[in-house]
C-alpha positions in Angstrom: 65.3 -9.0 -37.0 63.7 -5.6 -35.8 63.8 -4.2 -32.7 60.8 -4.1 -32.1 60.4 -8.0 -33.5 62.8 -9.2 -30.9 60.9 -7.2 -27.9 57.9 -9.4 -29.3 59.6 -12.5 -29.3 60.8 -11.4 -25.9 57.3 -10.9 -24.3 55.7 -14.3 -25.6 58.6 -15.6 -23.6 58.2 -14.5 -20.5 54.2 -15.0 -21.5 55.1 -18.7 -21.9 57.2 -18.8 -18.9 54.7 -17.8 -16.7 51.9 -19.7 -18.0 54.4 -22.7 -17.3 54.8 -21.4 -13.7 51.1 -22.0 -13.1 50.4 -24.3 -15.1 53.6 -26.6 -12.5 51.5 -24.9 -9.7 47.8 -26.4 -10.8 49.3 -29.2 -11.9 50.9 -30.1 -8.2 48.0 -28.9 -6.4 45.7 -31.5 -8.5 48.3 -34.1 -7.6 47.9 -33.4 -4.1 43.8 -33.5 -4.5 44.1 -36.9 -6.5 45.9 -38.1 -3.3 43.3 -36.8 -1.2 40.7 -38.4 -3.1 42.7 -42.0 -3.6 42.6 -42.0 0.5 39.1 -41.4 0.6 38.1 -43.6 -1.6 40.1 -46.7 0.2 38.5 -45.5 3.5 35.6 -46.4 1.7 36.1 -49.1 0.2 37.4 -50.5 3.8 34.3 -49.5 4.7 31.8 -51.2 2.2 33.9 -54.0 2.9 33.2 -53.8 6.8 29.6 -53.4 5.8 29.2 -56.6 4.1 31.0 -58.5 6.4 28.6 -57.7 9.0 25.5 -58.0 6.7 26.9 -61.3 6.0 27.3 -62.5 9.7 23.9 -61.1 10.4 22.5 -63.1 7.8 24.4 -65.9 9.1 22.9 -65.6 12.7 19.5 -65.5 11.6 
């Protein structure tokens, strides 16, 4: 293997290395975000739910 071979090989590893490094850091912030949106989306659904009890008494008392 040339010199000059091995400096290649060299480079596409520490390419790969960092790509890997951000790829670990978008990966955890879209973790966090699916989070985020998983508690959102059971606040709303607590809320819908809220909703249609009360539409549902209303009707009730009419």
């Amino acid at each position: 293997m040339k010199n000059t071979d091995l400096q290649a090989l060299v480079q596409a590893v520490e390419q790969l290395m960092q790509r890997n490094a951000e790829l670990k850091v978008h990966n955890k912030a879209l973790r966090t975000e699916r989070g985020q949106l998983l508690e959102k989306n059971e606040i709303a659904q607590q809320k819908i739910a809220a909703m249609i009890s009360r539409l549902k008494a209303l009707e009730h008392d009419l």
